[in-house]
N, CA and C atoms as an extended XYZ file, in Angstrom:
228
Properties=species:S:1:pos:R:3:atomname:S:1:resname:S:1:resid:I:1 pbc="F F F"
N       -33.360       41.773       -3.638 N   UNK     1
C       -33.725       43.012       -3.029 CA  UNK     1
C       -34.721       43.723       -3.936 C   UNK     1
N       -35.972       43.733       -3.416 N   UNK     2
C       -36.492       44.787       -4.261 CA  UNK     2
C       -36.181       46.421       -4.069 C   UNK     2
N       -36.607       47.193       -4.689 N   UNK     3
C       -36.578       48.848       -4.759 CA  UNK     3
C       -38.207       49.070       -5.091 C   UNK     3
N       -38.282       50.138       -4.426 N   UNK     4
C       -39.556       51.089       -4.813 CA  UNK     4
C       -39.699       51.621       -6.373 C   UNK     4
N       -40.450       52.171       -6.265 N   UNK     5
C       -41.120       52.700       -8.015 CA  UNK     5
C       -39.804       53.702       -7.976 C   UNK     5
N       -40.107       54.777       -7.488 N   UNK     6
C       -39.259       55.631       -7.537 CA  UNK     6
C       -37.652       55.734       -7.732 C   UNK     6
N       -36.961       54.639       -7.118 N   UNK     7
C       -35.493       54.104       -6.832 CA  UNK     7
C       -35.571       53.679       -8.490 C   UNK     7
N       -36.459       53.165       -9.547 N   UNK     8
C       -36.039       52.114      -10.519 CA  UNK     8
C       -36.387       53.772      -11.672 C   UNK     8
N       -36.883       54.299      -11.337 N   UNK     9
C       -36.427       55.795      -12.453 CA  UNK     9
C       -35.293       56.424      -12.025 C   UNK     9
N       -34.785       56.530      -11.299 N   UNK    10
C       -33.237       57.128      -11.037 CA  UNK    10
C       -32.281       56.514      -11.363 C   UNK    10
N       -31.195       57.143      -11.670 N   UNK    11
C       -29.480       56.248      -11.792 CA  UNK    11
C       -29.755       55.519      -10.633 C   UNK    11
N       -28.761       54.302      -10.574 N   UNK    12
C       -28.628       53.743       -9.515 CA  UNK    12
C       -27.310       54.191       -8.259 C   UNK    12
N       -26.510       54.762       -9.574 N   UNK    13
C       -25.538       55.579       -8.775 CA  UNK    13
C       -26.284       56.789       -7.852 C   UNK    13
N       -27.306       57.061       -8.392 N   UNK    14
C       -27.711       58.734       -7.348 CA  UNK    14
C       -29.330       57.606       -6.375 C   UNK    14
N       -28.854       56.885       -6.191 N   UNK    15
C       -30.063       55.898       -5.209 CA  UNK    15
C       -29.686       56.868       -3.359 C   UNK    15
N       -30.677       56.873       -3.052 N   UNK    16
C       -30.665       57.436       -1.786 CA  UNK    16
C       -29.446       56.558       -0.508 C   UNK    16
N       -29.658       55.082       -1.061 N   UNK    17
C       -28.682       54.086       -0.181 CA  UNK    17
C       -27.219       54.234       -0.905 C   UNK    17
N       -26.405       55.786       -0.666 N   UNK    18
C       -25.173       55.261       -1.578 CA  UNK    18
C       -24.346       54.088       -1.107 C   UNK    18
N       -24.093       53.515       -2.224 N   UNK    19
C       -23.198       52.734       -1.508 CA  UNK    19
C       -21.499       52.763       -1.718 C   UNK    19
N       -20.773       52.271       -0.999 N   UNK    20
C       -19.514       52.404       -1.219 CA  UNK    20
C       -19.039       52.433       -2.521 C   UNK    20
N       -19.030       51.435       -3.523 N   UNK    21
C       -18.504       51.245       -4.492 CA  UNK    21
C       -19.359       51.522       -5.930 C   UNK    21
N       -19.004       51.127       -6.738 N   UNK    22
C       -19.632       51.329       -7.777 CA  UNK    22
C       -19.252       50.187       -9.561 C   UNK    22
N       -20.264       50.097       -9.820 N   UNK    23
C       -19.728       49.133      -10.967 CA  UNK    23
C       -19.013       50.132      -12.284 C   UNK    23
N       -18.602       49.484      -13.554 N   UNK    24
C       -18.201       50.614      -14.456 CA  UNK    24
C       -19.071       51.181      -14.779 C   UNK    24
N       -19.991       50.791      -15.082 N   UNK    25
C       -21.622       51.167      -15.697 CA  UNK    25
C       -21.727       52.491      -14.725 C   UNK    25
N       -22.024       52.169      -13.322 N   UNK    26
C       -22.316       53.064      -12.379 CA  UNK    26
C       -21.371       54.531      -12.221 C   UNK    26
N       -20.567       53.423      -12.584 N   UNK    27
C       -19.238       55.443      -12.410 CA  UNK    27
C       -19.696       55.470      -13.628 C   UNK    27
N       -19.482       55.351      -14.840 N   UNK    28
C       -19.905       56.063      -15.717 CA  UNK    28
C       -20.865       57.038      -16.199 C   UNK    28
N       -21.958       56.547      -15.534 N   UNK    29
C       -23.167       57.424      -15.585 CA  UNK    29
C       -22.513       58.129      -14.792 C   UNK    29
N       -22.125       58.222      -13.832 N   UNK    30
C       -21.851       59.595      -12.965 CA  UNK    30
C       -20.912       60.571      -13.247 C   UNK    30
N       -19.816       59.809      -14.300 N   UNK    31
C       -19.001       60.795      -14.849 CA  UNK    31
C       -19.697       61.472      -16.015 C   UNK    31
N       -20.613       60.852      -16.605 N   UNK    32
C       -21.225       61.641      -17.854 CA  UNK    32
C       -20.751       60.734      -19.053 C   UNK    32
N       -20.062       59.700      -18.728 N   UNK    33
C       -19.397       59.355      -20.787 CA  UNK    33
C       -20.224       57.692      -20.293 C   UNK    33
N       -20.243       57.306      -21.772 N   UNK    34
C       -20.192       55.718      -22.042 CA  UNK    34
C       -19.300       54.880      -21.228 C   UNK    34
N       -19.656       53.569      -20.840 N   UNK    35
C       -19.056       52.841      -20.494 CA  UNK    35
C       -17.669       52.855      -20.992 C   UNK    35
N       -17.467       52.505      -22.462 N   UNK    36
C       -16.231       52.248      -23.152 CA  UNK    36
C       -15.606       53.178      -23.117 C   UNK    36
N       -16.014       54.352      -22.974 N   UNK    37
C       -14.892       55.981      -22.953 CA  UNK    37
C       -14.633       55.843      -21.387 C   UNK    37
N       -15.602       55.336      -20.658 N   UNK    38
C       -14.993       55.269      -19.200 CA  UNK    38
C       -13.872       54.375      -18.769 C   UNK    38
N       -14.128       53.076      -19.611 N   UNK    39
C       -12.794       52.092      -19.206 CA  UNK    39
C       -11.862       52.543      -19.820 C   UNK    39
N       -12.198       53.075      -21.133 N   UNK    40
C       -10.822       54.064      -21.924 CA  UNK    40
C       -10.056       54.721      -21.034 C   UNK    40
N       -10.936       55.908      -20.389 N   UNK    41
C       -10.032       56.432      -19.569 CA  UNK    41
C        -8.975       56.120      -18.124 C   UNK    41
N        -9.940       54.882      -17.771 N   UNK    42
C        -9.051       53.870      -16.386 CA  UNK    42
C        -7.974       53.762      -17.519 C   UNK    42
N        -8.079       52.727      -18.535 N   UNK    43
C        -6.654       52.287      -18.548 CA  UNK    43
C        -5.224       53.082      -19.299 C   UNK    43
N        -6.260       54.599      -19.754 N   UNK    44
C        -5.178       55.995      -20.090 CA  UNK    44
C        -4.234       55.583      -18.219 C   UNK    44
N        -4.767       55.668      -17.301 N   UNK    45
C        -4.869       56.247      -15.768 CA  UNK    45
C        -5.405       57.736      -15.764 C   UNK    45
N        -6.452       58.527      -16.562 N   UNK    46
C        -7.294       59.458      -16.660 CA  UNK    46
C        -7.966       59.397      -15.765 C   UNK    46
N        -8.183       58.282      -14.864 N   UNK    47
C        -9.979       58.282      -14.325 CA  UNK    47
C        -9.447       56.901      -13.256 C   UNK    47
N       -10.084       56.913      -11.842 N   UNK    48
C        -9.314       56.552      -11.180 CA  UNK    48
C        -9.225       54.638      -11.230 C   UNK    48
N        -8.490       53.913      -10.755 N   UNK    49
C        -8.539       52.636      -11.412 CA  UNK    49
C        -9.361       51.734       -9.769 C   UNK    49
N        -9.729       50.698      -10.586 N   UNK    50
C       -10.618       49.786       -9.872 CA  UNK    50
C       -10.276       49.268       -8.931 C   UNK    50
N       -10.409       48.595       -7.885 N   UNK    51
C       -10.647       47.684       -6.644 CA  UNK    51
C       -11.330       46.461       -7.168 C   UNK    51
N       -10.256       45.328       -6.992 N   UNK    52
C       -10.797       44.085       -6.379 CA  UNK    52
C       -11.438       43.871       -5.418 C   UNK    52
N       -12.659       43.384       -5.243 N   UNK    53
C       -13.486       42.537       -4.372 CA  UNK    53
C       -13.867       41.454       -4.406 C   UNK    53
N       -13.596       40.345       -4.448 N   UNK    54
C       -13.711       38.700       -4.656 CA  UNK    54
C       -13.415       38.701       -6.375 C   UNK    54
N       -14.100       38.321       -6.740 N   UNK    55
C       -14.245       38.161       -8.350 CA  UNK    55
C       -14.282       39.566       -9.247 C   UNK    55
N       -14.711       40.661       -8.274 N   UNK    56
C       -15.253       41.776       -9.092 CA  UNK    56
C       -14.293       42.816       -9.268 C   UNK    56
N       -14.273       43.244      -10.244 N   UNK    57
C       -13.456       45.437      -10.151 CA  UNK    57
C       -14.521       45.800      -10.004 C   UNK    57
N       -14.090       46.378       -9.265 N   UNK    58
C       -15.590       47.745       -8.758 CA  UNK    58
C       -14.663       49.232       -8.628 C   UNK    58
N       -15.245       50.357       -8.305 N   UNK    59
C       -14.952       51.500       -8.064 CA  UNK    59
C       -14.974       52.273       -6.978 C   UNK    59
N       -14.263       52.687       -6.089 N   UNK    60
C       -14.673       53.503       -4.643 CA  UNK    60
C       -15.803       54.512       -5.279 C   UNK    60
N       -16.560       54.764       -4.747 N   UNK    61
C       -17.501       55.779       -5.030 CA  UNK    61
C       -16.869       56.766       -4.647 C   UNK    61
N       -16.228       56.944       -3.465 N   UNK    62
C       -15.659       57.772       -3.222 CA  UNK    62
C       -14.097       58.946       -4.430 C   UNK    62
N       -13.632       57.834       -4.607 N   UNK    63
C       -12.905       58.391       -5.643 CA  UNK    63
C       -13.163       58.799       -6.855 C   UNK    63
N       -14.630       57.970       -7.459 N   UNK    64
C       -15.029       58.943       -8.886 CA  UNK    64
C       -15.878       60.020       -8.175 C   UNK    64
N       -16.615       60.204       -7.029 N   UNK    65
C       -16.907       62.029       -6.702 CA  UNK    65
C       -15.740       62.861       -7.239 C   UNK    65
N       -14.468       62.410       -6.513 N   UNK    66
C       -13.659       63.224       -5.860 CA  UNK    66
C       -12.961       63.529       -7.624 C   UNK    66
N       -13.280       62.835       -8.031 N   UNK    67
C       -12.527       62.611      -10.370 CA  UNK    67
C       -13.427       63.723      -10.885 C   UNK    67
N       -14.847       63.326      -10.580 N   UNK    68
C       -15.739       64.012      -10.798 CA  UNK    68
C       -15.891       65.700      -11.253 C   UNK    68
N       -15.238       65.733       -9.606 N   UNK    69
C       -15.645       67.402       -8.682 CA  UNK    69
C       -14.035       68.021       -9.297 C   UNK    69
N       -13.185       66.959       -9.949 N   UNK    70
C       -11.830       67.900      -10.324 CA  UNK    70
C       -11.926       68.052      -11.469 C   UNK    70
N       -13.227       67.365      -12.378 N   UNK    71
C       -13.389       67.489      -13.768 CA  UNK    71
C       -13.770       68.780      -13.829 C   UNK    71
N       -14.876       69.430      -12.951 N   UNK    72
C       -16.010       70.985      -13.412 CA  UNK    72
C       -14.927       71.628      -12.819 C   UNK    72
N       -15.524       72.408      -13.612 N   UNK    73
C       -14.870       73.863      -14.021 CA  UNK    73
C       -14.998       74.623      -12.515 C   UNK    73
N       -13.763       75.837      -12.369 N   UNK    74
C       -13.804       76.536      -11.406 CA  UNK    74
C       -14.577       77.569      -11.820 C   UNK    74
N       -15.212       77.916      -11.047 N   UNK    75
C       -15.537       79.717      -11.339 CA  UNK    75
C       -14.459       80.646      -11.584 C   UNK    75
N       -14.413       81.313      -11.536 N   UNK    76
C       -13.598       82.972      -11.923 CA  UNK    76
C       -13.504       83.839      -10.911 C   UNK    76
């Protein structure tokens, strides 16, 4: 598959085609930490845990938003 110019300067997590899932790499960037502080936190159960798909763990995309949006802060 190629991508446009534009698609290969962005995260791949914030790509216009979201897609369902996400690799660790990919949630990570989206949570803000390193890879290794990110699997750190899956296997605390800090941060939500992976999905099998054939061979792969992957991540609902859906569930690191939702990790995400409970990490920031409320207003006042």
């Amino acid at each position: 598959m190629y991508r446009d110019r534009n698609e290969l300067d962005s995260p791949p997590c914030l790509s216009t085609s979201d897609p369902l899932t996400l690799t660790a790499g990919e949630a990570s960037a989206l949570v803000g930490v390193s890879v290794t502080t990110f699997r750190r936190l899956v296997r605390s159960g800090d941060a939500p845990a992976p999905v099998r798909i054939g061979r792969r763990w992957v991540f609902r995309r859906a569930d690191i938003l939702n990790y995400v949006e409970a990490l920031a802060p409320r207003p006042s």
